[in-house]
Structures are given as C-alpha cells and as structure tokens.
C-alpha positions as CSV (number, residue, x, y, z in Angstrom):
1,X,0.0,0.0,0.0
2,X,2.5,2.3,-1.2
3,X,-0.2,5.2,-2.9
4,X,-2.7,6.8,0.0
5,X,-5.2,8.8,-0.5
6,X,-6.1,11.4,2.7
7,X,-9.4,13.0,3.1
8,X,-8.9,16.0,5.1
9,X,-6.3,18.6,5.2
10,X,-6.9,20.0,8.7
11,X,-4.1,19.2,11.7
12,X,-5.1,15.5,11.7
13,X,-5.2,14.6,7.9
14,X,-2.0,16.5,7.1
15,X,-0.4,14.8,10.3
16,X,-1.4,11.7,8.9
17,X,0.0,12.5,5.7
18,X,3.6,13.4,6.9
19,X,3.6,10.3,8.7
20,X,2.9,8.1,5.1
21,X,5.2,10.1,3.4
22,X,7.9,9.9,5.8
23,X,7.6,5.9,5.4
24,X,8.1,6.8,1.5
25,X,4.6,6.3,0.8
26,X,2.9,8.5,-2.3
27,X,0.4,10.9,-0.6
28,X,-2.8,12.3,-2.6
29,X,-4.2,14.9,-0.4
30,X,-7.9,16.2,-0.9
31,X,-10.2,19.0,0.9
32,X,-13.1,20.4,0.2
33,X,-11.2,23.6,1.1
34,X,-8.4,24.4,-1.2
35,X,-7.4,27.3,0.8
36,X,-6.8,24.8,4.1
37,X,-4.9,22.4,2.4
38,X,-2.5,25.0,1.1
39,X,-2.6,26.3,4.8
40,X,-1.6,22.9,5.8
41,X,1.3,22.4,3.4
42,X,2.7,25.6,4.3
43,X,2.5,25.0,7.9
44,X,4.4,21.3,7.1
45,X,7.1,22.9,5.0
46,X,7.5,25.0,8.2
47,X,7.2,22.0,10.6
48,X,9.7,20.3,8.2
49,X,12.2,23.4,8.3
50,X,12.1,23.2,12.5
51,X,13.5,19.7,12.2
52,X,16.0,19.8,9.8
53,X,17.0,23.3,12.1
54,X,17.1,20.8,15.1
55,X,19.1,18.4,12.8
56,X,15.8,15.3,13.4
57,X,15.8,15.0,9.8
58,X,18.5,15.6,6.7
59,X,17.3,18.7,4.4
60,X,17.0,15.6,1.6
61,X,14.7,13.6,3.8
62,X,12.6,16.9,4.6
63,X,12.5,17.5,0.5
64,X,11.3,13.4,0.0
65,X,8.6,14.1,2.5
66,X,7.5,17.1,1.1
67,X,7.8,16.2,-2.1
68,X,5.6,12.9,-1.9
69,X,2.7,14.9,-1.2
70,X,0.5,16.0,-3.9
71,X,-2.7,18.5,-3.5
72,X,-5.9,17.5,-4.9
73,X,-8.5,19.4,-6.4
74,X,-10.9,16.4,-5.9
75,X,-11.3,12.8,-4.9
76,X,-11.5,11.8,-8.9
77,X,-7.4,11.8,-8.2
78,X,-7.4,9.0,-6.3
79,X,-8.0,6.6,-8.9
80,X,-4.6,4.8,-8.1
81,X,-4.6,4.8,-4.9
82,X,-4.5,1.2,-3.1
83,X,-5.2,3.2,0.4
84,X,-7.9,5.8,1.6
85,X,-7.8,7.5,4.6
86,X,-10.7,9.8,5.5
87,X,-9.9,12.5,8.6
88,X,-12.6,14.7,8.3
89,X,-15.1,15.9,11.0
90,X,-17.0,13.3,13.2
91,X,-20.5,13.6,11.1
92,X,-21.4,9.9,10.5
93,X,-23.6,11.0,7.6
94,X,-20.8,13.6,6.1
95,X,-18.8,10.3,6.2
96,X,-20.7,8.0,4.1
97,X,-21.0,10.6,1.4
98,X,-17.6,10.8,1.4
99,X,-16.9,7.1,1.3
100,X,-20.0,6.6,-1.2
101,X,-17.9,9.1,-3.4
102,X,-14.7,7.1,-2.9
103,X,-15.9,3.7,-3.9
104,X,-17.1,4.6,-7.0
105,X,-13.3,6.3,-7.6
106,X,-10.8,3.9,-6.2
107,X,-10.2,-0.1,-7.6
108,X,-12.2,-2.7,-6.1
109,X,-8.6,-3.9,-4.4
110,X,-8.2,-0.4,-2.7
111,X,-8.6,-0.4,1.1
112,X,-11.0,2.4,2.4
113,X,-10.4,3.4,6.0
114,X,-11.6,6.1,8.3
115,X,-9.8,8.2,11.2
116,X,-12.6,8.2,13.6
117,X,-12.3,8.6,17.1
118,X,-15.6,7.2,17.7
119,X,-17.9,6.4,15.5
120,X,-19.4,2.8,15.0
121,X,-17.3,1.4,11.7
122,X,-19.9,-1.0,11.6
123,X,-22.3,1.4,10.8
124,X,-20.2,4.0,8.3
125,X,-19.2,0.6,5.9
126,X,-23.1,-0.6,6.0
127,X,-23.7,1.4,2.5
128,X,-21.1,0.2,1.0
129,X,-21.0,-2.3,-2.2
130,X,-17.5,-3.8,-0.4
131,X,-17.9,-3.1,2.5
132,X,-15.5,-5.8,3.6
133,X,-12.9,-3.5,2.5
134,X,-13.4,-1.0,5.1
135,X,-11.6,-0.6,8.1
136,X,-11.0,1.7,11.0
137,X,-7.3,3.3,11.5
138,X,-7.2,5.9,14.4
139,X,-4.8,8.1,14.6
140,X,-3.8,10.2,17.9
141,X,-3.0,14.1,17.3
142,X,-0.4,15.0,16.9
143,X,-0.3,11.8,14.3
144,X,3.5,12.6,13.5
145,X,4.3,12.6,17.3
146,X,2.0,10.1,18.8
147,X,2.9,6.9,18.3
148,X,-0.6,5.0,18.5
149,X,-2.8,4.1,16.0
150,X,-6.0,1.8,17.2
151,X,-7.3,-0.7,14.1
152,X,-10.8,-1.1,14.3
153,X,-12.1,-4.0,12.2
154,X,-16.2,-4.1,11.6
155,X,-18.6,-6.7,11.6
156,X,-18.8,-6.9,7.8
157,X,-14.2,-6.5,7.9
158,X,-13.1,-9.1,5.9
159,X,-10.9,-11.8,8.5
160,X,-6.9,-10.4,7.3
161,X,-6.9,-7.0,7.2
162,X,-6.7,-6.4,10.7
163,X,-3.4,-8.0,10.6
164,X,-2.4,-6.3,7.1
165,X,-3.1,-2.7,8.4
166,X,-1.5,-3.2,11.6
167,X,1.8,-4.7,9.9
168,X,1.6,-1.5,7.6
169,X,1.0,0.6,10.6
170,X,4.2,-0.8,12.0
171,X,6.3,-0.2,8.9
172,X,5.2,3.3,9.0
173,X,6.6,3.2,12.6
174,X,3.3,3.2,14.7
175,X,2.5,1.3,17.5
176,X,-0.8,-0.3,16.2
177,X,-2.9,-2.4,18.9
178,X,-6.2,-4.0,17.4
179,X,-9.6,-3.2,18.7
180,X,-13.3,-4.1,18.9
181,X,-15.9,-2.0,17.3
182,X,-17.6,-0.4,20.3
183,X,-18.0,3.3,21.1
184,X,-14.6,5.2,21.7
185,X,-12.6,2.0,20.6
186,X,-9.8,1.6,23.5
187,X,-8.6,4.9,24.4
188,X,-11.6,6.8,23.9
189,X,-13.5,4.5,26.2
190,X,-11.4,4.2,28.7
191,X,-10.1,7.7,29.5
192,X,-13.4,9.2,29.6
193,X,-13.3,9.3,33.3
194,X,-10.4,11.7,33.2
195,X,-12.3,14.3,31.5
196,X,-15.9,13.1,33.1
197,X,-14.8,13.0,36.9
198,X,-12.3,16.2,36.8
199,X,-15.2,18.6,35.2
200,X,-17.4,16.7,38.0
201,X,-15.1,17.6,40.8
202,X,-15.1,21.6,39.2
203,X,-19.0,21.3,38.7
204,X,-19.6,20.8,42.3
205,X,-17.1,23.2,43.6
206,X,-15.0,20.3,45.4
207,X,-12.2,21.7,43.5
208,X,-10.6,24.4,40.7
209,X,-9.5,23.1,37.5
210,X,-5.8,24.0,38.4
211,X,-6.2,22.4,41.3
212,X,-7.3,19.4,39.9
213,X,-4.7,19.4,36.5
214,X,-1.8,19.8,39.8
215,X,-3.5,16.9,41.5
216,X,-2.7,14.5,38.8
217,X,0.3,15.7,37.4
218,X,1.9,15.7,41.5
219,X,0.3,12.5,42.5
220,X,-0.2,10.4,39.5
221,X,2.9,12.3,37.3
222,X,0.5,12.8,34.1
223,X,2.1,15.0,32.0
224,X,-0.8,17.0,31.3
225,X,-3.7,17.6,33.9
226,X,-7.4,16.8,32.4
227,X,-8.2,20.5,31.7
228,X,-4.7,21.0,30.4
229,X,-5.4,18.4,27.8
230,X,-8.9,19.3,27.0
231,X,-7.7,22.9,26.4
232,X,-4.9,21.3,24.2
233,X,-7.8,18.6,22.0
234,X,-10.0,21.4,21.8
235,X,-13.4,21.9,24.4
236,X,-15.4,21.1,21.4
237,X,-14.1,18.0,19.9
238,X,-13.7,16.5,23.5
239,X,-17.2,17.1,24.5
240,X,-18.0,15.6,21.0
241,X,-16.6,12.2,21.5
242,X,-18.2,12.0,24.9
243,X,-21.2,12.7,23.4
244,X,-21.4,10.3,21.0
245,X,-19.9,7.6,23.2
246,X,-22.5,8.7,26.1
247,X,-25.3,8.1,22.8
248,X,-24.0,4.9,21.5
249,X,-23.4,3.2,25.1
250,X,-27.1,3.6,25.3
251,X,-26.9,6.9,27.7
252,X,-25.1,4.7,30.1
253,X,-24.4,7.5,33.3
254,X,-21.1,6.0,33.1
255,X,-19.9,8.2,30.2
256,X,-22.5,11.6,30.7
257,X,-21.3,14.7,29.4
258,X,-20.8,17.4,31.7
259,X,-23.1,20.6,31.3
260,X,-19.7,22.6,32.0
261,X,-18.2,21.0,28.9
262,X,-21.2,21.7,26.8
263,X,-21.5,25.3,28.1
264,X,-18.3,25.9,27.6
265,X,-18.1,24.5,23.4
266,X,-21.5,26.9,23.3
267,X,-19.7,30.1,24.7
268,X,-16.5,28.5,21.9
269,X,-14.4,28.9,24.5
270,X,-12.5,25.5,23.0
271,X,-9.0,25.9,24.4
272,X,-5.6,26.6,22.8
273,X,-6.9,27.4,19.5
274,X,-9.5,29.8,20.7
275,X,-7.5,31.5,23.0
276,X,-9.1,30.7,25.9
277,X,-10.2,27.8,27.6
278,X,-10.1,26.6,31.0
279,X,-7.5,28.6,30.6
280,X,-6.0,31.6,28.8
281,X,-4.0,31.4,26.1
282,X,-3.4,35.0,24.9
283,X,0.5,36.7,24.9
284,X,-0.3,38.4,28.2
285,X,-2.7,35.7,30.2
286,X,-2.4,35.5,33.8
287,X,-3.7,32.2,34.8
288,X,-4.5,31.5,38.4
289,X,-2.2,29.4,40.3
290,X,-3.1,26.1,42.4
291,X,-4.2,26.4,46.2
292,X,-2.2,23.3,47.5
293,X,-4.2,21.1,49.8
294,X,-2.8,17.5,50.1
295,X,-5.7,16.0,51.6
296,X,-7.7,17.2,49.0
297,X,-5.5,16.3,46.4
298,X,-5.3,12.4,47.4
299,X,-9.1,13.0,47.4
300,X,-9.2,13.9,43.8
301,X,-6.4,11.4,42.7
302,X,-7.6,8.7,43.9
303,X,-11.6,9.6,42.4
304,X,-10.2,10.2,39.2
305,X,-7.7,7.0,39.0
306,X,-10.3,4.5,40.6
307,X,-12.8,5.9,37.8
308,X,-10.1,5.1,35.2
309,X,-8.7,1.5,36.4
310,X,-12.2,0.2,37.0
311,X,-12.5,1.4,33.0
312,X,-9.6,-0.7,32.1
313,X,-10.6,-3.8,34.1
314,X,-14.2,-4.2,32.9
315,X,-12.2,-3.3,28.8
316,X,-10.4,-6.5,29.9
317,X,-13.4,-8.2,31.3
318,X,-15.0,-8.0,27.9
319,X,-11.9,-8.5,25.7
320,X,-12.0,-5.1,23.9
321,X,-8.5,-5.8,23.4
322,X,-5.0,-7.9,25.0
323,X,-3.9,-6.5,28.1
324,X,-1.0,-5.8,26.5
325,X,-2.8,-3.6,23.7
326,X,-5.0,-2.3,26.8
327,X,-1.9,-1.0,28.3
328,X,-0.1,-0.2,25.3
329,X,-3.1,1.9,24.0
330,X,-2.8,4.1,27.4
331,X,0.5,4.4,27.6
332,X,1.2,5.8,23.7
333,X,-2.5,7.1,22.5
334,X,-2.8,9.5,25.8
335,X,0.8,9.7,27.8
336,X,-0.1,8.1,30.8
337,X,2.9,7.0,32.6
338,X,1.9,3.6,33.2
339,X,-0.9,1.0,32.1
340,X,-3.9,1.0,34.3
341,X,-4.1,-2.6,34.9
342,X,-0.6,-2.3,36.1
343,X,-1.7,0.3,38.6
344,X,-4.6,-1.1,39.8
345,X,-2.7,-4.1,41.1
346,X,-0.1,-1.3,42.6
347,X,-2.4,0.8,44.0
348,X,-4.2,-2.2,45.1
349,X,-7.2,-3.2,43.9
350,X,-9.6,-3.4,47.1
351,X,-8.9,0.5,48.1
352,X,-9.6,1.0,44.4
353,X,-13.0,-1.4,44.9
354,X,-13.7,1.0,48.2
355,X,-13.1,4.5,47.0
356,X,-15.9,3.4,44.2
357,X,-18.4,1.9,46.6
358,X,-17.8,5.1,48.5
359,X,-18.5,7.5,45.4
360,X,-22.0,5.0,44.7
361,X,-22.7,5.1,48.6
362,X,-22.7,8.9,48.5
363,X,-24.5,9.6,44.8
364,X,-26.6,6.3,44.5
365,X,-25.5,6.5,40.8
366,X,-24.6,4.0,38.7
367,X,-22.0,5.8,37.2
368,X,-19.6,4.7,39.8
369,X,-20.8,0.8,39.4
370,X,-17.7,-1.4,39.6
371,X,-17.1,-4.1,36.9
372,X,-18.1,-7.2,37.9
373,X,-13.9,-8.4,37.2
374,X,-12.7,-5.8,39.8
375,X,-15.2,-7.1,42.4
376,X,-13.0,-10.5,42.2
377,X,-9.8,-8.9,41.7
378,X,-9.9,-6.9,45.0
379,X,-10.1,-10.8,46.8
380,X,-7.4,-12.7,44.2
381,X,-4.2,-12.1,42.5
382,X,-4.7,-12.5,39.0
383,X,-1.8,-13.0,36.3
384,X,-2.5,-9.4,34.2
C-alpha cells in the first residue's frame, strides 16, 4: 500500500499524511477547502524546516517528504490509490457521502479506511457495495508525534486485514494495537473518566480546574492535567466524543457529558486554538495558580484514578482488546505513565473497589458501578 489517499487537510489529515510520506509512501491529499490544504502544506514545509533546524531530519529527507505529497482538487485523483484515509469531521452521515464518493473512484482492491475517534465502523461501511474493505485506523494528534494508532475491524471487515493494516501501521513506525468495534474503541473509552470525573469535581465546587490538573500531574505524574489536555484537543471536539460515546453506550451514566463542557463548546471557549479555555492562552494571560491542599489532592487522585482502572478492568473483562494492547493503547495514545491494569494491582485493587463503593454510597448513581472483574480482583491475585 505504497499510494494513500487522505481525506482532510486540517491538523489531523495533514499529520497523517507526513507520517505516510515519511515511510516513502505517495500521498494524494484532498479537501473540500483548497485554501486549508495550502494552509496545511505551508505549515508542514515550516514544521519540516524546525526539524532539519534541530538536525531530526536531513534537508534531503525533509525535501522526499514534502515532495511525496501532492494536492488534490478532488477525490477523482485518487484513482490509483491502493489506500484511503478519511480524517474529516466526526459527522457519521458527512462520512458516508464521502466514502460513497470514494468507492465509486478507487479499484475494487483499494482499502477504504476512516480516522474516527468514535464512531461505530460497523455502521459507516453498511452502504457500501464492499464493505468488507473498510476498516477503521485511528490516529492520535499529533499523528506525527504520537505513536498509537487503534485498528478497528467491523462486523462486515473481511478476516486479514486487521493484521495487514497493523503490519503497515508498523512499517510506517506506529505502535498499532487492534480493537473491537464499540463506542470510543480503547482509548476513547477508557479515558473518559479523566475528562468526566475532573469537570465533576469543578462542577460541584470540590475543587478548581488547576487544582485538579496539579493533583494529577503531582500524585499520579501525568504530564498533562485533564483540563490542560482538554484545552490542548479542543473543548469542542472532547465534549463531542463524549457525546457520541454517552449516545451509542445507550446513555449509560457511566460516560454523561458534563453541562460545563457543553457550556463551555456553546460560549467557543475550546481551548488553545481559541485563545481561551479553562484557561488563557493569549500573549499576556495570567492564569491563576493552584491552592495546594494535600488532603484534598489524594481525594481527587484517587476519584479520578479508581474511575479510570475500574475502565480498564471491565475493557479487559470483555476482551475489547489484549492486556497488553490495553496497556499499550494508554501508555502511547494519551501519555499516561503507566498501564492502568498495572496500577490497579499497585495501587491495590480493594482500596480502588472502596473508593468506588464510597462514590455509589454517597451519589446512588450508577456511574460509579464497579465491573463485575474488579469485584473478584480486590479478593485474588490474578496473572494481568
């Protein structure tokens, strides 16, 4: 699969097509917005500049990248493509248009994939004539930086391409880790309650945002705190997946959006690239700094952490992936410094079993219902 086609020239398709050029792949590139994809090719030829400057890459290997990348003026280019990535916004319906246009372009051999942090694959290669050729590679922004890529087979996937993508995926130098076809795929499932339980904590007024982001950076060394990170995704696009994980689980309370979150993508206060977010980004922002407390910082650490290793153990429960993908998928898609099945048994998983029976003893929710796995981990040692 040495000819890819990428739909999408904003910060993920463009990523995504650095990475597949960089592995000496030929790169199509196609947006509906001319004007963005030259945007985006003049910000790479800058991005490729800084690392030559920084001496990552020879000025010949920045030229071979840049060079293997050819603008589009529409999908009727892709005709010899033998790859089709689609990274375009996370509209179901937008997609199958998109996809609809592609099959009737591309050869019947040509693989047709999509970068979609969330949405059923299932569902967006049901209108296709093949849609056994459909297949779900997720990226992680930045796609040049982050290492993870989740494949995502569907029902209707035919049996080897799993294995095909995610042996191209390594070539390209990716850490691939297959997964099930369920809402939010691994990472996006199971890191919801990072997001979820810190905008909780702020909704309620147990805690401020900085407070919270200093919590988990002190206590659990995360590199980024959850606000931090939602500022850095964007507002909007995080409250997005949640939404549509929080739709397709059924409106299980487990993944509810926060009214914070929502009010907050209303006002487009949507982090970094607005300006402002949790917090501001502007050349003279003064940003308010953290009122220790450690009490109340093991308080949120251990909510927030508990939240996310109960997660992990009922993914592992129902085989959404290997534990070693489940871990790896953490680890590389989102920078947490260790795998949360790892944790748990460090950490220890009765307090972890307590601190939730605490949370559901004090909100009668079943949001903070423990995975039936976890309830016989806290009384065995199991071989993770």
């Amino acid at each position: 699969m040495n000819k890819v086609g990428i739909i999408g020239s904003g910060t993920m398709g463009i990523g995504i097509a650095q990475v597949a050029s960089a592995a000496g792949c030929e790169v199509f590139l196609y947006d509906a917005s001319a004007t963005q994809t030259e945007k985006s090719l003049a910000g790479l030829q800058k991005t490729l500049n800084k690392l030559v400057e920084k001496q990552k890459i020879s000025s010949e290997k920045s030229e071979e990248i840049y060079g293997n990348i050819t603008s589009c003026a529409s999908i009727s280019e892709f005709k010899k493509c033998n790859l089709v990535i689609e990274a375009i916004i996370e509209n179901a319906e937008i997609k199958k248009s998109v996809f609809a246009e592609v099959e009737s372009t591309v050869s019947e051999d040509c693989i047709i994939a999509s970068n979609t942090s969330s949405i059923s694959i299932t569902s967006l290669s049901a209108d296709l004539e093949k849609p056994e050729r459909f297949i779900g590679i997720h990226f992680f922004n930045p796609a040049p930086l982050m290492p993870l890529v989740e494949v995502i087979p569907g029902l209707l996937t035919r049996e080897n391409l799993p294995q095909q993508i995610y042996d191209l995926m390594k070539s390209w130098g990716k850490v691939p880790v297959i997964a099930k076809d369920i809402p939010g795929f691994i990472v996006n499932r199971i890191a919801r309650p990072f997001y979820g339980e810190a905008l909780r904590i702020v909704e309620e007024n147990i805690a401020t945002p900085e407070q919270v982001d200093d919590a988990m950076r002190t206590l659990g060394n995360f590199k980024m705190g959850p606000f931090e990170l939602m500022d850095l995704i964007g507002i909007d696009v995080n409250f997005a997946v949640t939404t549509t994980v929080y739709k397709d689980y059924f409106y299980d309370p487990k993944y509810k959006p926060s009214l914070l979150q929502q009010r907050m993508s209303e006002a487009k206060l949507h982090g970094r690239k607005t300006g402002k977010g949790f917090y501001g980004y502007a050349e003279n922002a003064q940003n308010p700094v953290a009122e220790k407390n450690e009490a109340l910082y093991q308080q949120i650490f251990m909510r927030i952490i508990s939240m996310l290793i109960n997660e992990a153990v009922e993914a592992k429960r129902l085989k959404i992936a290997s534990d070693e993908d489940l871990e790896l998928a953490v680890q590389k898609g989102v920078n947490y410094p260790k795998g949360l099945l790892a944790w748990g048994e460090e950490i220890g998983y009765s307090k972890i079993s307590e601190t939730l029976k605490n949370l559901h003893d004090e909100y009668q929710e079943e949001r903070y219902r423990q995975s039936p796995l976890l309830l016989k981990l806290q009384f065995k040692t199991f071989n993770l």
